[in-house]
C-alpha positions as CSV (number, residue, x, y, z in Angstrom):
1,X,-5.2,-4.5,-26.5
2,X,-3.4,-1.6,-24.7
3,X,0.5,-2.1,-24.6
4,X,1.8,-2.3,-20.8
5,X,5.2,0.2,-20.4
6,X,7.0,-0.4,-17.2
7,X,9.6,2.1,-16.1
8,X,12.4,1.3,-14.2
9,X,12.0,2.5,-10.6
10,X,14.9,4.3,-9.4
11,X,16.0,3.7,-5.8
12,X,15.5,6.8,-3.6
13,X,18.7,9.0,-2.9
14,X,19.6,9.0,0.5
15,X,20.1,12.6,0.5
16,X,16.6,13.7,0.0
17,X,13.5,13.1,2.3
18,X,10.9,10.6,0.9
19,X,7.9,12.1,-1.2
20,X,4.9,12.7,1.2
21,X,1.6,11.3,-0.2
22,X,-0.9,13.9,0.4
23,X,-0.2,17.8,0.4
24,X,-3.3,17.6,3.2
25,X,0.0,16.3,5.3
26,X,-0.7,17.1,9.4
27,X,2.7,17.4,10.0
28,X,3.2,20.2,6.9
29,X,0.5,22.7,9.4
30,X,0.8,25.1,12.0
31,X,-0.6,24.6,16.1
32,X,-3.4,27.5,15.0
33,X,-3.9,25.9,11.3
34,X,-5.0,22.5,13.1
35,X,-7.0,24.4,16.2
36,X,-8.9,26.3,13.8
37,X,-10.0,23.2,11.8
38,X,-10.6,21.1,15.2
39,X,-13.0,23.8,16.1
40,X,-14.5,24.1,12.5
41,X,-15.3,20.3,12.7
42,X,-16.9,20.7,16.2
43,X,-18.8,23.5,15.2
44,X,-20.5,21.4,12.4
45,X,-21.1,18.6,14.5
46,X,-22.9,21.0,17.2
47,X,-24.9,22.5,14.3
48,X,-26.7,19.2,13.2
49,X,-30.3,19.0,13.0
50,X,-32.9,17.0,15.4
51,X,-33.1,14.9,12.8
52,X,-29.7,14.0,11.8
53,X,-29.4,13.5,15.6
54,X,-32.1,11.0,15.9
55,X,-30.8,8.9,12.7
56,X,-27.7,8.6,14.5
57,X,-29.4,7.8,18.1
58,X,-31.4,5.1,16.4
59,X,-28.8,3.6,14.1
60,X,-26.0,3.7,17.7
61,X,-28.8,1.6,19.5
62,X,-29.4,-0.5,16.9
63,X,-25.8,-1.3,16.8
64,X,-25.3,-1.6,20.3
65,X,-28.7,-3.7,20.7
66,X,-26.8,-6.2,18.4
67,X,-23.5,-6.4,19.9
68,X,-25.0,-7.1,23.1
69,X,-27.4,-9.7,21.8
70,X,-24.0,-11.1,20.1
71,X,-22.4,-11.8,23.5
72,X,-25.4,-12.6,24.7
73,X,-25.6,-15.7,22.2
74,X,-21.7,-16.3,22.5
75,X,-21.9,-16.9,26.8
76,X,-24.9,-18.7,26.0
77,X,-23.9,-21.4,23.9
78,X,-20.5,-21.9,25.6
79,X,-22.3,-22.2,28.9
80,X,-24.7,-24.6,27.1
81,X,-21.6,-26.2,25.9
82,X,-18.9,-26.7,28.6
83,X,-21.1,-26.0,31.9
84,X,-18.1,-26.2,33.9
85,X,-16.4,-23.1,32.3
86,X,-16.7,-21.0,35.4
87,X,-17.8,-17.5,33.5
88,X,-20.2,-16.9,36.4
């Protein structure tokens, strides 16, 4: 069985700024840096094939064909039971 070592943590000085998690940080790039990448991910999204764009089309209506259908069965059955509940 592996032995467990704990260190002790060490509270953080109140001099220094906190350790950011991810290099990738938003705040750590420039107004052009983040255009550029906006219009990089736009550019792929416009560049998808018919396919791709039907997949998505038919898995969107699914999903909204069964979220309606959901309310649908939720108004019901509280109209079914407490009539008086003044939806409509």
């Amino acid at each position: 069985m592996a032995e467990r070592t704990t260190q002790a943590v060490q509270p953080p000085d109140a001099t220094e700024p906190a350790p950011r998690p991810h290099s990738d940080d938003i705040l750590d790039r420039q107004t052009d840096q983040i255009v550029e990448r906006a219009a990089q991910v736009g550019q792929e999204r416009l560049d998808r094939s018919p396919a791709d764009i039907l997949i998505t089309t038919f898995i969107g209506g699914v999903d909204v064909s069964l979220g309606a259908l959901a309310a649908m069965l939720v108004v019901g059955a509280a109209l079914n039971a407490s009539p008086g509940i003044g939806l409509y």
